[in-house]
N, C-alpha and C positions, 0 to 999 in steps of 0.2 A: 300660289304665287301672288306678291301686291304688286297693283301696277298703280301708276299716276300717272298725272293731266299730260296730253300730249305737249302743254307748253314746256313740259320739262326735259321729255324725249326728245322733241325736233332739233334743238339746236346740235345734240349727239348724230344723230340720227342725217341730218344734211350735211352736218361736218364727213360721215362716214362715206358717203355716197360722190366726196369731192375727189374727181379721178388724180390729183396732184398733190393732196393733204399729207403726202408722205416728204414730201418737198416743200411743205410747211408752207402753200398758197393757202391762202384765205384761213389762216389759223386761227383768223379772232372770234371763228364760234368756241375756238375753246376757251376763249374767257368768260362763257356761261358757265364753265364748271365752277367758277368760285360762290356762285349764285345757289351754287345746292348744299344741303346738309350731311351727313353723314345718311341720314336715313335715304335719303333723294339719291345718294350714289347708290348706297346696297341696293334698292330696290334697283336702279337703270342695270347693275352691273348685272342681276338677276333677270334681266329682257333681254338682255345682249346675249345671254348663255341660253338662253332659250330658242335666239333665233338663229337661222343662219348667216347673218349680217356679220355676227363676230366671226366666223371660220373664214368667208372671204374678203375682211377688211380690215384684221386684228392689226396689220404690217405698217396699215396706214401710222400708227400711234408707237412704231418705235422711238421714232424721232421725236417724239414731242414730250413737254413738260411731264416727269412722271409725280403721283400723285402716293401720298403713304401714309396710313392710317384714314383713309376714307375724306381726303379735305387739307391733307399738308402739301403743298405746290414744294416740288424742287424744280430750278431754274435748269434747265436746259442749255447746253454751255455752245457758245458760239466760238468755237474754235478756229483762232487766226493761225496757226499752225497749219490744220488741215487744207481749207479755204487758198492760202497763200499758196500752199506746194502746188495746188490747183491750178492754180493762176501760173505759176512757172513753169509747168507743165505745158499750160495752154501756147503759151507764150515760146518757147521751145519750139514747136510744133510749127507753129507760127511762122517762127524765122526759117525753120530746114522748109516749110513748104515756099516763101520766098525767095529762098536762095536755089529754089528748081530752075527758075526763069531769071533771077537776078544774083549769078552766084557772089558776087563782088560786094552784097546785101552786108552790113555788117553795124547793127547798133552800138556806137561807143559811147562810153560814158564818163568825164572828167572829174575826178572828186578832187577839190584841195583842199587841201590840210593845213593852218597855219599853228607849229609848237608840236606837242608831241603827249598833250592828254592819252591817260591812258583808258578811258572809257571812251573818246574819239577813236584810237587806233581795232580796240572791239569793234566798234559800228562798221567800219570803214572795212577792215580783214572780212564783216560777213555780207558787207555792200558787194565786194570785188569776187569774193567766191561765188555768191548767188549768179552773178553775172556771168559768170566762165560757166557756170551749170546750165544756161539755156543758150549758148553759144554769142553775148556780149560781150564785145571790149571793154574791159573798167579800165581805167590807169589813175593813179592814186600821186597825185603831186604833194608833195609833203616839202614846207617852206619854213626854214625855220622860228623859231621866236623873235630873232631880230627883223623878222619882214617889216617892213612898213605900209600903210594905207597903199599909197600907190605902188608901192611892189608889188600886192596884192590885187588891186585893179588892173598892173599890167599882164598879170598873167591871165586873168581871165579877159580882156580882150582879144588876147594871143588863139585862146580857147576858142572864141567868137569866134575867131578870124579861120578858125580850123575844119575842114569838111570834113574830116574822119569822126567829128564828137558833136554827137548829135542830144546830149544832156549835160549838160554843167552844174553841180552842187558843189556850195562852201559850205565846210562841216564846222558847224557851230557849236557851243562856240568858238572864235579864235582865240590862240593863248600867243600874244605878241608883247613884248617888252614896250609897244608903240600903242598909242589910242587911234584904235580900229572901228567906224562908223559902219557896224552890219551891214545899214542900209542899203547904202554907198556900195559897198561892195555886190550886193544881192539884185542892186537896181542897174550896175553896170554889163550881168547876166541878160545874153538878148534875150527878148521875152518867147521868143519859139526855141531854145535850148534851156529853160527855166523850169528845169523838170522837178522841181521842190516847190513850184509855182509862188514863188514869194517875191517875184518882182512888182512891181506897184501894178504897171499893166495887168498882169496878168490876176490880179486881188481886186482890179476894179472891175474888170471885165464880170468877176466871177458874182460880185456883190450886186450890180447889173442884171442877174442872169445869163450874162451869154454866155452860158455852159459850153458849147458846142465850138466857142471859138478860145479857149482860156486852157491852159494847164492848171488845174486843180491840185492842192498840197498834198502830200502821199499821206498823212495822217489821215486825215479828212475824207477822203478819198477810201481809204482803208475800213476807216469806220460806217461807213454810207453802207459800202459793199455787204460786207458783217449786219446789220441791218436789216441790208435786204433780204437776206441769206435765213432769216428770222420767220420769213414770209408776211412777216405784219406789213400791212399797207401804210404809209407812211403820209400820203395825203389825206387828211382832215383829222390828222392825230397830232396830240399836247405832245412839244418837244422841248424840253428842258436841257440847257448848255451852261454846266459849269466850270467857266474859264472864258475870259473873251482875249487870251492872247493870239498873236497875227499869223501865230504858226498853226494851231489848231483848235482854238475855242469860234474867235470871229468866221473864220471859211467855214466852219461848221455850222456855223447857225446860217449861213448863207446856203449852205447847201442843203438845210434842210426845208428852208423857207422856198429854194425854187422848186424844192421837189413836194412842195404846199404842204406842207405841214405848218400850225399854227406855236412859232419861236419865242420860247423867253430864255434870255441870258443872263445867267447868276452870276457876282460878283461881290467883289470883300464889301460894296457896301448895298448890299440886297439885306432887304427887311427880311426876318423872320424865315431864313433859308430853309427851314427843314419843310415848311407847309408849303413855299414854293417847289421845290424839289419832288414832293410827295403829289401836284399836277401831272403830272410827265410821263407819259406813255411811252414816250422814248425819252432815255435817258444819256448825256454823254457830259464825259465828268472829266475836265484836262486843268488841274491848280496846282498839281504840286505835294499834295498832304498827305501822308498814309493814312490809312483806311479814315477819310476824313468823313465819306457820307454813311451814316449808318441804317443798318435792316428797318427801322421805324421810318426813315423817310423813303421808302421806296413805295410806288405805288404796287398793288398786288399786278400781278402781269406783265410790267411793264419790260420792257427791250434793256439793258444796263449795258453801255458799255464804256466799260474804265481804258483812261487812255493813261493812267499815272503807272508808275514806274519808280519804288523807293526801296532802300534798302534800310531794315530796321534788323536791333539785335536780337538773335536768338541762340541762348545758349545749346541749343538742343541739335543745331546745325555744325558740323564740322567750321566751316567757314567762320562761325560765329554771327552770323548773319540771315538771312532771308526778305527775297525782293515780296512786297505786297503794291497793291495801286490804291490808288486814292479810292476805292469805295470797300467797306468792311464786307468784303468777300462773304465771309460763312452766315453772317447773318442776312448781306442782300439774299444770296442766291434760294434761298426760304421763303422768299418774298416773290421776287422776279418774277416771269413768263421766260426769259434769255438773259444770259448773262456770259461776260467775256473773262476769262481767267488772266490775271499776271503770275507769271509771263505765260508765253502764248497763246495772247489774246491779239490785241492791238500790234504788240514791235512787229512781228511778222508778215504781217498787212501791210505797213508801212513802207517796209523794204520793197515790196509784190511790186506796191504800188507806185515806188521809183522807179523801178523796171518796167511796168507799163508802162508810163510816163515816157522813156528812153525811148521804149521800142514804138511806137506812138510818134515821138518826132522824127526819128528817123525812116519812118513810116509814110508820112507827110512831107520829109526831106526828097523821098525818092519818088512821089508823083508829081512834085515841081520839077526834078530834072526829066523827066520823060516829057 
């Protein structure tokens, strides 16, 4: 049997001995595997069979990046799918254990709808189902195309003024025959029912730091979680943000910078994107483009997660179609340490995390009446 320097084994070897490596804590000694050769695997792989280290701690290493041909990394998929049902699960639980002592407990949720989009009306049918599945109120306001600005403000004043609806979202965008100022509408949301957290309040507080007092955007929020879920540590790691729109590129690089990570945010006019991008330990990608970042600009290891959502042609699809996200999937995930699939990757989490969000304020709703 060959054996080599322990500087090669320890990092395997501490990794194996960490009682929660199965739950992907402290994962980053496995980014010493990309440091070895083919021949530095054979050989470790030949002291692992040797000892009894592999029979009781092979289980630790289901979960994690698997490795083929002795040095090819596949990315390990962060599934918002699973994660999410988790989270509505929890959440579930949640409310029947609230509603022992507060049976009258009931998180409502307002959604309005201004026109009658039909990729609005998907969102919104699996906004209102999720919600009836952990015992929330949705109710879904749908306002014609002829709405105007302030038809549209008054109804979500009405919403304000409502103690049954403890979340308020306008489902963007609006499709009005009338010119509709988002803002305006977003900003008229009181900031403790702003459960999309996109009222200014609640975007300044968050850029602030003050986590603790802010509704967070469910995108964002979604993707932080998934992240975590990774188990890489995320303070004193390169975080790379591309997209700095107000819905999910900007809250996102806020969120990553209070949780100390070091933020750079990519945009249409960032020099030389692929070598910025290829810094990033964690990676989070919201512009719009299909498979716009490709397998060469990822760093080896690094966390991916695509928040895009596009649909391109493929004959090969009944549909005639197929959704992909903004990072070249088959070639990151070769690359990666984690990556998030479209779809469910990101939409799922999303939705989770409106539902928090609800149950959360009216959560905070019922320790001010008491």
């Amino acid at each position: 049997m060959v054996f080599f320097s322990w500087s090669h084994i320890l990092p395997w070897s501490v990794a194996l001995h960490k009682p929660f490596i199965a739950d992907r804590k402290e994962a980053d000694h496995i980014h010493m595997c990309k440091l070895f050769d083919s021949s530095h695997l054979s050989n470790m792989i030949c002291w692992f069979t040797s000892s009894n280290l592999l029979s009781q701690k092979i289980k630790a290493f289901q979960h994690l990046p698997t490795y083929r041909d002795f040095g090819t990394m596949s990315a390990a998929t962060l599934s918002g799918k699973e994660v999410s049902a988790e989270i509505r699960s929890t959440l579930k639980e949640e409310i029947e254990k609230i509603n022992e002592t507060n049976p009258k407990f009931l998180p409502g949720l307002a959604i309005v709808q201004v026109g009658d989009r039909e990729d609005s009306n998907v969102y919104i049918k699996m906004k209102v189902k999720n919600s009836g599945e952990i015992g929330m109120n949705a109710q879904h306001i749908k306002l014609p195309k002829s709405t105007t600005q302030n038809e549209v403000v008054e109804t979500v004043i009405k919403l304000n003024n409502d103690p049954t609806v403890h979340g308020i979202i306008v489902q963007l965008p609006m499709e009005s025959e009338h010119e509709i100022d988002a803002h305006v509408v977003t900003n008229t949301i009181s900031p403790a029912k702003d459960v999309d957290g996109l009222h200014i309040q609640n975007a300044g507080k968050l850029a602030l730091g003050d986590l603790n007092d802010c509704i967070v955007p469910c995108t964002p929020r979604g993707c932080l979680e998934l992240i975590k879920r990774s188990g890489v540590s995320i303070a004193g790691k390169t975080a790379v943000v591309l997209g700095r729109s107000k819905i999910v590129g900007a809250p996102m690089s806020n969120l990553l910078l209070w949780n100390h990570a070091t933020v750079t945010v990519c945009h249409s006019k960032t020099v030389d994107l692929p070598s910025v991008v290829k810094t990033a330990d964690i990676l989070v990608v919201a512009i719009g483009k299909p498979e716009f970042v490709k397998g060469d600009w990822i760093k080896p290891g690094a966390v991916v997660i695509d928040c895009g959502i596009n649909s391109i042609p493929d004959e090969t699809k009944k549909s005639g179609k197929r959704l992909v996200g903004d990072v070249d999937y088959q070639a990151a995930k070769e690359v990666a340490g984690w990556i998030t699939p479209v779809p469910g990757g990101v939409g799922p989490m999303t939705v989770a995390m409106l539902l928090q969000n609800t149950v959360e304020s009216a959560k905070n709703n019922l320790k001010q009446a008491v």
